[in-house]
KOLFI-819106 format. One record per residue: residue in three letters; chain; x, y, z of N, C-alpha, C in turn. Coordinates in steps of 0.1 Angstrom, whole numbers. Each point is the difference from the previous one (the first is absolute). Layout:
N
{torro 'Ala','A',{X,Y,Z},{X,Y,Z},{X,Y,Z}}
...
END
This chain:
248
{torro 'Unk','A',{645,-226,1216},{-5,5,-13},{9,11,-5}}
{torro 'Unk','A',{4,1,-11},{6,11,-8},{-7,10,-2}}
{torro 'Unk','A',{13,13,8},{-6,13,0},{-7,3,-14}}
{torro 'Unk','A',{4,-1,-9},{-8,7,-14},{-14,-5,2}}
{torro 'Unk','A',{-2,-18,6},{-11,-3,1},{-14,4,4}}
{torro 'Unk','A',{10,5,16},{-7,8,5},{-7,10,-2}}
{torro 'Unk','A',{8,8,-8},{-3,12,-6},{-12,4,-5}}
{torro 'Unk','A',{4,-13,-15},{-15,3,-7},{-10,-3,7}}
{torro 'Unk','A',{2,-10,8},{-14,-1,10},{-8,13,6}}
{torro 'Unk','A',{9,8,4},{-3,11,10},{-2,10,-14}}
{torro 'Unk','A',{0,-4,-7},{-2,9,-14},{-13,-2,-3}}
{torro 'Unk','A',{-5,-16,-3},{-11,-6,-5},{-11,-1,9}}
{torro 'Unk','A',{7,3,14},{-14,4,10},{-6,19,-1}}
{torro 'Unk','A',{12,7,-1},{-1,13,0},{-14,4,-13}}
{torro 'Unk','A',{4,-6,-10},{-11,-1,-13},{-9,-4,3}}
{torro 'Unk','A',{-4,-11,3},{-7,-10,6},{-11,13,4}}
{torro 'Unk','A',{6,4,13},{-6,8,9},{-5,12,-4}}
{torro 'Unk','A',{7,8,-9},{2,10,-6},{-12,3,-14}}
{torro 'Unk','A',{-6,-13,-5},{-11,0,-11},{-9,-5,6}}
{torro 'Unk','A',{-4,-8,14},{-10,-2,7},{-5,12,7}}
{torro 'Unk','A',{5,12,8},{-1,8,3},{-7,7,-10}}
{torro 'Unk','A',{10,2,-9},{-7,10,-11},{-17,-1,-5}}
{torro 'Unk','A',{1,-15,-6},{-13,-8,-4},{-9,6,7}}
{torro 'Unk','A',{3,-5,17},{-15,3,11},{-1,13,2}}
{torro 'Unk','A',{5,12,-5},{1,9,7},{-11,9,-5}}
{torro 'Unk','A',{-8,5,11},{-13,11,-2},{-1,11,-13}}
{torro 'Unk','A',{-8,-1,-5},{-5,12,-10},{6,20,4}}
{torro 'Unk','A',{-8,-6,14},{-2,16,1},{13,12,-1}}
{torro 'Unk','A',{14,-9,9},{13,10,3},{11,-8,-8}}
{torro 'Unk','A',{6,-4,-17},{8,-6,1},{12,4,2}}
{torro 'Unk','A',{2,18,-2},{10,8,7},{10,-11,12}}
{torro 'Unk','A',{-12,4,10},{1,-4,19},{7,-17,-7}}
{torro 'Unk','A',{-8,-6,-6},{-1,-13,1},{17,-3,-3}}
{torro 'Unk','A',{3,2,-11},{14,1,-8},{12,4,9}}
{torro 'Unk','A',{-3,13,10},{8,3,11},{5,-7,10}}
{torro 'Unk','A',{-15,-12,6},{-2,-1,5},{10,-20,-3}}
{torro 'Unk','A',{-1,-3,-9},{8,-6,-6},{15,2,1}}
{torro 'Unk','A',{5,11,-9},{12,1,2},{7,3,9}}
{torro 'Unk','A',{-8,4,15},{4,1,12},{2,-12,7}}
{torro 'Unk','A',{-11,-11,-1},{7,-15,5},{6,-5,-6}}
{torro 'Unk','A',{10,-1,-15},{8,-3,-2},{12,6,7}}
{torro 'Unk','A',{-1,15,-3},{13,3,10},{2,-7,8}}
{torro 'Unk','A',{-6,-3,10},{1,-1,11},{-2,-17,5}}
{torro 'Unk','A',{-7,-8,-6},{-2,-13,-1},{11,-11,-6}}
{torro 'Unk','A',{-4,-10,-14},{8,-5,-3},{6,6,-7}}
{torro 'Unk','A',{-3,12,-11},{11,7,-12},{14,4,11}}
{torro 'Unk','A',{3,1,14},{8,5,4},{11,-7,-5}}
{torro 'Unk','A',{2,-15,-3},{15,-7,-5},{1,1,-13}}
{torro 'Unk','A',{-10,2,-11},{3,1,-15},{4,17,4}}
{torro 'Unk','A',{-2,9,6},{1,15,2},{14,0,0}}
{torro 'Unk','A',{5,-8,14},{11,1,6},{10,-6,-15}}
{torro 'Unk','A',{-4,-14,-5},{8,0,-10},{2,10,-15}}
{torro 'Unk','A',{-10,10,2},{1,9,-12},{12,12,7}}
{torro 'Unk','A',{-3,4,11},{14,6,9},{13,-3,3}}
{torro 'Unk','A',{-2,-13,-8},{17,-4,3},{1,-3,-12}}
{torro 'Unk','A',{-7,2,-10},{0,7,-14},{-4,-15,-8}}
{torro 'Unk','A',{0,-9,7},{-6,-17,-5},{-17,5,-5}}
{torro 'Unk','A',{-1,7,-11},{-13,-4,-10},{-5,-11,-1}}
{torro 'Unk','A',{-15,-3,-3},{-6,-7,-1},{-6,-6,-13}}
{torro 'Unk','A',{7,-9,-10},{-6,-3,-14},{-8,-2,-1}}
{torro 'Unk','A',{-9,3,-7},{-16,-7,-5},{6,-11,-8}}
{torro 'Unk','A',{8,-7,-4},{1,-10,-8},{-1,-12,16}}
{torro 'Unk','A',{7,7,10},{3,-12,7},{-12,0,10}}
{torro 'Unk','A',{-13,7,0},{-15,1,9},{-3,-12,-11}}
{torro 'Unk','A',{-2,-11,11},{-9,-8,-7},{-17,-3,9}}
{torro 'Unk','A',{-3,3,-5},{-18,-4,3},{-3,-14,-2}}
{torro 'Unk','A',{-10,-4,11},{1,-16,6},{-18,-1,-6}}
{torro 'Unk','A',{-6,-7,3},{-10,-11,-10},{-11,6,14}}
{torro 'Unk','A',{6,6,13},{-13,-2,9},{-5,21,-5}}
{torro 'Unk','A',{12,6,-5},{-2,11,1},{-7,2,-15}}
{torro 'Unk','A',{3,-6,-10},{-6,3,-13},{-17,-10,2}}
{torro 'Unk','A',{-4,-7,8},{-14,-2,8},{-8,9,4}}
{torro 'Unk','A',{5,5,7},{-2,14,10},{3,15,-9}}
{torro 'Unk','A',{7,-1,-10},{-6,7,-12},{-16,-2,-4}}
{torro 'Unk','A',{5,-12,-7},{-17,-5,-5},{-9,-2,7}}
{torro 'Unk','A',{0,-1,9},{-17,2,11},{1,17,2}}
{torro 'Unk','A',{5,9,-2},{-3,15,-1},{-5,3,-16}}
{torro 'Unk','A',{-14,7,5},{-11,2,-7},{4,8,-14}}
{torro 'Unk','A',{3,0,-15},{1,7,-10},{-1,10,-1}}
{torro 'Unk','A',{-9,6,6},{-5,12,3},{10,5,10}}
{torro 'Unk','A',{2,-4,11},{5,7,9},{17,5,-4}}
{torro 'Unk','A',{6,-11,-9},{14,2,1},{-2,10,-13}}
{torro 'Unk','A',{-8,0,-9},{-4,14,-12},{0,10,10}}
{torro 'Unk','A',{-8,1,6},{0,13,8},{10,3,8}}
{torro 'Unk','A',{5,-11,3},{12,6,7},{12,5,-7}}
{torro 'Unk','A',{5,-10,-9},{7,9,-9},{-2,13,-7}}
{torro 'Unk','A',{-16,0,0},{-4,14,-11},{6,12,16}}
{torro 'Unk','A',{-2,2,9},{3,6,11},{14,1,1}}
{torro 'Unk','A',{8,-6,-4},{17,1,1},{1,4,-13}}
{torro 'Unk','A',{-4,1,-6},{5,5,-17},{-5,13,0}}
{torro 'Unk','A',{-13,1,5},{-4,17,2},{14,9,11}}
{torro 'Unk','A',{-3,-9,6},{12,8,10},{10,2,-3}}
{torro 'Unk','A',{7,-12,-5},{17,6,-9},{-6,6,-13}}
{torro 'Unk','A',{-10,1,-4},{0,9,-8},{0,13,1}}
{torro 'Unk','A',{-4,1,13},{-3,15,10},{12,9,2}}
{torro 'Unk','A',{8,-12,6},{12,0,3},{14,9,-9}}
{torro 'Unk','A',{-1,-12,-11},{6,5,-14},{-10,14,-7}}
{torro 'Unk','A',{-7,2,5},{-6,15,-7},{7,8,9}}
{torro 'Unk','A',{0,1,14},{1,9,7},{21,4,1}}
{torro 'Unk','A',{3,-13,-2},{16,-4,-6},{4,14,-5}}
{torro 'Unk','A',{-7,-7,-14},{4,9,-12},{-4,13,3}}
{torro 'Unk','A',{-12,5,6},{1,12,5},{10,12,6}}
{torro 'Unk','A',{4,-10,11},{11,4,9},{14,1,-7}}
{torro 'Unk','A',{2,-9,-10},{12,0,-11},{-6,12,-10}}
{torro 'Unk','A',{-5,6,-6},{-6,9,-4},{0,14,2}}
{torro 'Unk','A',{-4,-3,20},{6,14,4},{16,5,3}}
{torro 'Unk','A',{3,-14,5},{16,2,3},{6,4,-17}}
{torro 'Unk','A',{-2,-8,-9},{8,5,-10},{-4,18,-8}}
{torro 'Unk','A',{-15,3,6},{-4,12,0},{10,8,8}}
{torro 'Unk','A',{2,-4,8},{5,12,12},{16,3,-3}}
{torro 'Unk','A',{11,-14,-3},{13,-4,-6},{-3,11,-12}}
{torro 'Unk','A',{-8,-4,-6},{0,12,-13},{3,13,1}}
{torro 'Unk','A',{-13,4,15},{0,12,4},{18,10,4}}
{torro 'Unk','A',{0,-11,7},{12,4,7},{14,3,-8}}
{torro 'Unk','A',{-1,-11,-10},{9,2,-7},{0,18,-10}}
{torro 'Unk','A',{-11,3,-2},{-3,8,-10},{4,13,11}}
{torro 'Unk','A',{-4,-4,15},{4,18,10},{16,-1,1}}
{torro 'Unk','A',{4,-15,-2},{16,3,4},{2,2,-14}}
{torro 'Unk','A',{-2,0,-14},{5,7,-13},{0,17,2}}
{torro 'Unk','A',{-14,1,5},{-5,14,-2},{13,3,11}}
{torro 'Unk','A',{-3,0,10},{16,6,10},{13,-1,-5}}
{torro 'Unk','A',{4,-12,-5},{13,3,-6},{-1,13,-13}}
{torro 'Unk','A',{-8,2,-7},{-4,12,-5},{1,11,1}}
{torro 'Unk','A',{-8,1,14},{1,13,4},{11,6,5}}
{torro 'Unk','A',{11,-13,6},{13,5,4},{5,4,-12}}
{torro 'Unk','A',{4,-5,-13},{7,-1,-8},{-11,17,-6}}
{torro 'Unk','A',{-11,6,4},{-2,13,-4},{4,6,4}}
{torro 'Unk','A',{-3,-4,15},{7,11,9},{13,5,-1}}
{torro 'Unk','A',{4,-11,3},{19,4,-5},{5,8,-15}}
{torro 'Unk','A',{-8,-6,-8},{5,8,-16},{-9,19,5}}
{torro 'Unk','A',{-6,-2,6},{-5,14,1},{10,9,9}}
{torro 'Unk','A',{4,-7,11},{9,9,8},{16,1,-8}}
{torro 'Unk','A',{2,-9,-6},{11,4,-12},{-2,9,-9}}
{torro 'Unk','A',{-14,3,-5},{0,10,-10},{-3,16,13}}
{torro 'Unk','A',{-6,-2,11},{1,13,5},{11,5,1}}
{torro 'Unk','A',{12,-11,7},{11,5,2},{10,4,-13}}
{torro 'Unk','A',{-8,-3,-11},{10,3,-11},{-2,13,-6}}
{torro 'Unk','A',{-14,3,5},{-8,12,-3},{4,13,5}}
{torro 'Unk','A',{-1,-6,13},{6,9,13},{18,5,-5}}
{torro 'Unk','A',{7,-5,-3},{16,-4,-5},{-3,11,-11}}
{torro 'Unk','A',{-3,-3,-10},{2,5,-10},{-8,17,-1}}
{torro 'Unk','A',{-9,0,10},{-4,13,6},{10,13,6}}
{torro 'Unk','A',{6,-12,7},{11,10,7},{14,2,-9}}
{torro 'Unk','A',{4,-11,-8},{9,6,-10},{2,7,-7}}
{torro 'Unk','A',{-19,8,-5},{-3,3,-8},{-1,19,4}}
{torro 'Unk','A',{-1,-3,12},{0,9,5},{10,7,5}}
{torro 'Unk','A',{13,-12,-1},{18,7,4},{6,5,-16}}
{torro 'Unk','A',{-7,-6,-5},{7,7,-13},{1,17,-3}}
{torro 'Unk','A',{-12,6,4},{3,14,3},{9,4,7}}
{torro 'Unk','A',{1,-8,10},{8,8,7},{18,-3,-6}}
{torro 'Unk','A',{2,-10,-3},{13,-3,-10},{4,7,-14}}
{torro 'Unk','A',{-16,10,-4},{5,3,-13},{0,19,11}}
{torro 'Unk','A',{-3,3,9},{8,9,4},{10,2,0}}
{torro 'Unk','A',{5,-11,5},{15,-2,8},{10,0,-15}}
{torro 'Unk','A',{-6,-6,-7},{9,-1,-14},{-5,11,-5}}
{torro 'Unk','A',{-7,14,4},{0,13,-7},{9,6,6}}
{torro 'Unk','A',{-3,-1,12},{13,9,7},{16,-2,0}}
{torro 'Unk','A',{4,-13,-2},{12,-3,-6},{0,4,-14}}
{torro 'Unk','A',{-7,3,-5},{3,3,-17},{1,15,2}}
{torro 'Unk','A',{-2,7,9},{6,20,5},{15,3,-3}}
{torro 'Unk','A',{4,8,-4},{15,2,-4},{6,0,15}}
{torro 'Unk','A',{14,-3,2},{3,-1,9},{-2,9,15}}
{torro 'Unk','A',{5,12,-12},{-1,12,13},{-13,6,4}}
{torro 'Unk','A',{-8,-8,-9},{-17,3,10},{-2,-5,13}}
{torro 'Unk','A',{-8,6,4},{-1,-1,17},{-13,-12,-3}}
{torro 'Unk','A',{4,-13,4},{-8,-9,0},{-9,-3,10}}
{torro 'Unk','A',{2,6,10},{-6,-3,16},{-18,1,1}}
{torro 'Unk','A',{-5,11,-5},{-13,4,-2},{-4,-16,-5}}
{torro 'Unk','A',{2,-1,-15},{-2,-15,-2},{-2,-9,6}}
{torro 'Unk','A',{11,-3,4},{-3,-14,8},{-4,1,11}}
{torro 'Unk','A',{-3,10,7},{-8,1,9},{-15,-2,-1}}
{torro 'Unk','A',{0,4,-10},{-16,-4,-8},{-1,-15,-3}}
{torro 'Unk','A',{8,-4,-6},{-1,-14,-1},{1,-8,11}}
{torro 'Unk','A',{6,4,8},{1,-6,15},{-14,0,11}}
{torro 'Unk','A',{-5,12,-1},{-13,2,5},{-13,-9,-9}}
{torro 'Unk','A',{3,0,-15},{-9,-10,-9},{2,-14,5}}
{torro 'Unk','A',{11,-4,4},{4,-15,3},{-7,-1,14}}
{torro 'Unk','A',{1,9,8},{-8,-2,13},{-10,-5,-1}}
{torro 'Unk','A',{-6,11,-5},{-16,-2,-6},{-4,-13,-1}}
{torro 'Unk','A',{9,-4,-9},{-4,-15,-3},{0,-7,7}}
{torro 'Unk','A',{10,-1,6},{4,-8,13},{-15,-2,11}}
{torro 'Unk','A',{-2,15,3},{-14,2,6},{-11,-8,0}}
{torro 'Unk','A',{-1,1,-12},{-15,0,-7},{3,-23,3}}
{torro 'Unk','A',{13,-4,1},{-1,-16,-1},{-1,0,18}}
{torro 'Unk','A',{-5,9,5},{1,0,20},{17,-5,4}}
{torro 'Unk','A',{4,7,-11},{17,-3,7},{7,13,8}}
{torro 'Unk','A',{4,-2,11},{7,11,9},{11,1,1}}
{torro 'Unk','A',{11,7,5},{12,0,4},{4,0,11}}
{torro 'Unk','A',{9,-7,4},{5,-1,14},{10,8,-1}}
{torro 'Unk','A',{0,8,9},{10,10,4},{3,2,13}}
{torro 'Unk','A',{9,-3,12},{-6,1,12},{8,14,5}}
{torro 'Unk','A',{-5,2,7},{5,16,4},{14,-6,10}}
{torro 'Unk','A',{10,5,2},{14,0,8},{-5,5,15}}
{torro 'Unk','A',{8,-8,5},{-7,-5,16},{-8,-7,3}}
{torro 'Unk','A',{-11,-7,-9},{-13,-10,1},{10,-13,4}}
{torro 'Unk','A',{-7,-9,4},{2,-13,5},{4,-10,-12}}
{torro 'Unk','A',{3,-8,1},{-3,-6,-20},{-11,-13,7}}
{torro 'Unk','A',{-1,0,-13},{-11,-11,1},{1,-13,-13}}
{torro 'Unk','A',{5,-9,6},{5,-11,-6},{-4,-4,-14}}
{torro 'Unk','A',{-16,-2,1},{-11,-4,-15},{6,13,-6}}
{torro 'Unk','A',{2,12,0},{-1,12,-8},{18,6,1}}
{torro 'Unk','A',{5,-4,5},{14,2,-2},{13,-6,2}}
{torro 'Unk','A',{10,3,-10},{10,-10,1},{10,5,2}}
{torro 'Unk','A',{7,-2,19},{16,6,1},{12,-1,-5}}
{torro 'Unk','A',{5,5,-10},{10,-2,-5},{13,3,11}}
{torro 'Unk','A',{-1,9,6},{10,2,7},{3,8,13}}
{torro 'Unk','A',{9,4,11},{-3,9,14},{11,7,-3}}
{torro 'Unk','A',{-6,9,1},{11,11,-2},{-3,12,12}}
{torro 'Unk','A',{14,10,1},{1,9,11},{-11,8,0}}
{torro 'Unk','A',{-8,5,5},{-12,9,-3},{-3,10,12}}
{torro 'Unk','A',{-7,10,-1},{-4,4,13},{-16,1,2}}
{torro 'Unk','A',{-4,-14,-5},{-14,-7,2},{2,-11,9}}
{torro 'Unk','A',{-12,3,9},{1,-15,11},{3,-11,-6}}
{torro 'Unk','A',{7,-7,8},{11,-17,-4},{-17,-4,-4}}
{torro 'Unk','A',{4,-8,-13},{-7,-11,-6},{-10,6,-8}}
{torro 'Unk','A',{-4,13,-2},{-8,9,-3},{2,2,-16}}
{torro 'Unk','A',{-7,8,-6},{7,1,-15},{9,6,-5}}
{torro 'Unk','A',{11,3,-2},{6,11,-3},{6,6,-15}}
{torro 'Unk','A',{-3,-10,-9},{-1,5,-16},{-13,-13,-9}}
{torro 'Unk','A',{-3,14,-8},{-9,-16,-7},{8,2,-17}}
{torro 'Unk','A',{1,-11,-5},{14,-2,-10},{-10,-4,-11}}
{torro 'Unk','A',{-14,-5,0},{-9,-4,-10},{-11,1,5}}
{torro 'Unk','A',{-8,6,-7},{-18,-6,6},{-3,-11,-8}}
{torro 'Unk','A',{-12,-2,9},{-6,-18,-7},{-14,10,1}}
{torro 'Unk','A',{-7,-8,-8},{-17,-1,-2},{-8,-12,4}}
{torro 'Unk','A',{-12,0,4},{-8,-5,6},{-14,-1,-7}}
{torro 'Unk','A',{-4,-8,-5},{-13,-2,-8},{-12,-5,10}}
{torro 'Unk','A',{-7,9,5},{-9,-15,7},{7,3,13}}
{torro 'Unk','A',{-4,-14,2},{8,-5,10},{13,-5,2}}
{torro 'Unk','A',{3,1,-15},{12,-9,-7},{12,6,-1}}
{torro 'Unk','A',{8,-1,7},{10,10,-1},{11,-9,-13}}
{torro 'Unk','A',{1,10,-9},{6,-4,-16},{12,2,5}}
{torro 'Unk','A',{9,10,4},{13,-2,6},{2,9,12}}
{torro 'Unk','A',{7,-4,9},{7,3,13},{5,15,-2}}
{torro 'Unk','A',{2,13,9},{6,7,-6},{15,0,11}}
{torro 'Unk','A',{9,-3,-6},{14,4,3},{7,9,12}}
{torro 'Unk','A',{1,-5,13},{4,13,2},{9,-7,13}}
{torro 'Unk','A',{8,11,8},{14,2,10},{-4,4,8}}
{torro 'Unk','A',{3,-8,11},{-4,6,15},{10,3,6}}
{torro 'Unk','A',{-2,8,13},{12,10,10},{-2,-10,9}}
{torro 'Unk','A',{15,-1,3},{8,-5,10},{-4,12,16}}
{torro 'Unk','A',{-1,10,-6},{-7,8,14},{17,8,5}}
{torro 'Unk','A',{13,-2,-7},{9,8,1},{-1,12,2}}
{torro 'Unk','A',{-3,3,-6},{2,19,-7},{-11,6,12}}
{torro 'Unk','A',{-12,-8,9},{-10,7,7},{3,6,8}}
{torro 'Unk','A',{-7,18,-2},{6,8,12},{-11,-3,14}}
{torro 'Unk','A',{15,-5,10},{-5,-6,12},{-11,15,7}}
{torro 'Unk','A',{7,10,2},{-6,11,2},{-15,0,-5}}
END
């Protein structure tokens, strides 16, 4: 016999079996009953039309043909009974398709949701960031605002005839510029001669003869400042070779 032959056979029995079942089946659980169905198909004859749906060979309804003993065995099932049984499958996929659309309803609720918290966060980055730009521009223009005094000093005391004694001045302006300095928590590095140097906070330019212990400080050539923690520049300085130390 030819396999296709076969086939529908094992098709035309599965039906067969599959609307007799149904037909006889008790009032009380059609839940259980339906389950209870599509568990012996698994497992019974549906296993070779299954197996052909897994090796991706679908099954046409054009090519299920129904035989003369099965549309019999239709008609000796009572009017009543096959109404009711279908009224029972239609309530149920109706059930079904309610509860569907539900579930499609919330998921596209929630997709909505989510979308709207990831708008709102890109948001708040794009505030946050324009706000720390305008602090920092606040902050900037604070402190510029505040060196300008001290620049129109500095341009009073160059405007003194020559042979004035300019020193008092700019001393003043120099002490105002601290201030400032101050007031942004900026310090100066200065290290005292003989100190150790210390790498983050200072930069050896050079060894020279000294009569400070070898490797020790022995001129500082610039200070640096330190903000914070932040040290803004290194301060400059020359360490002893330890020549010049009186051994005594």
């Amino acid at each position: 016999m030819p396999a296709d032959a076969d086939s529908n056979e094992r098709t035309e029995e599965s039906v067969t079996e599959f609307l007799s079942d149904l037909a006889t089946a008790p009032d009380e659980d059609v839940d259980a009953v339906l389950a209870d169905i599509v568990s012996d198909r698994a497992s019974g004859q549906t296993s070779d039309t299954d197996s052909s749906t897994e090796r991706g060979q679908s099954v046409d309804p054009a090519d299920v043909r129904v035989d003369d003993a099965l549309l019999t065995e239709l008609a000796e099932i009572p009017e009543e009974r096959l109404a009711k049984t279908l009224a029972v499958l239609r309530t149920e996929t109706d059930r079904l398709e309610t509860k569907l659309a539900k579930e499609q309803e919330r998921a596209d609720d929630l997709e909505s949701r989510l979308a709207r918290k990831q708008a709102d966060f890109q948001n708040y980055k794009k505030r946050q960031k324009k706000r720390l730009e305008d602090e920092k521009e606040r902050a900037t223009e604070d402190f510029v605002t505040r060196l300008l005094d001290v620049r129109d000093n500095l341009e009073r005391a160059l405007d003194q005839d020559e042979d004035a004694d300019i020193r008092g001045g700019v001393e003043s302006t120099l002490d105002q510029f601290d201030q400032q300095l101050e007031r942004e928590n900026v310090e100066t590095i200065h290290p005292d001669v003989g100190k150790e140097t210390d790498p983050r906070r200072h930069e050896v330019l050079a060894t020279i003869a000294a009569d400070q212990p070898e490797d020790t400080i022995a001129q500082v050539h610039r200070p640096g400042y330190v903000m914070g923690e932040k040290v803004l520049r290194p301060a400059q300085v020359a360490v002893s070779d330890g020549s010049l130390v009186d051994d005594e």
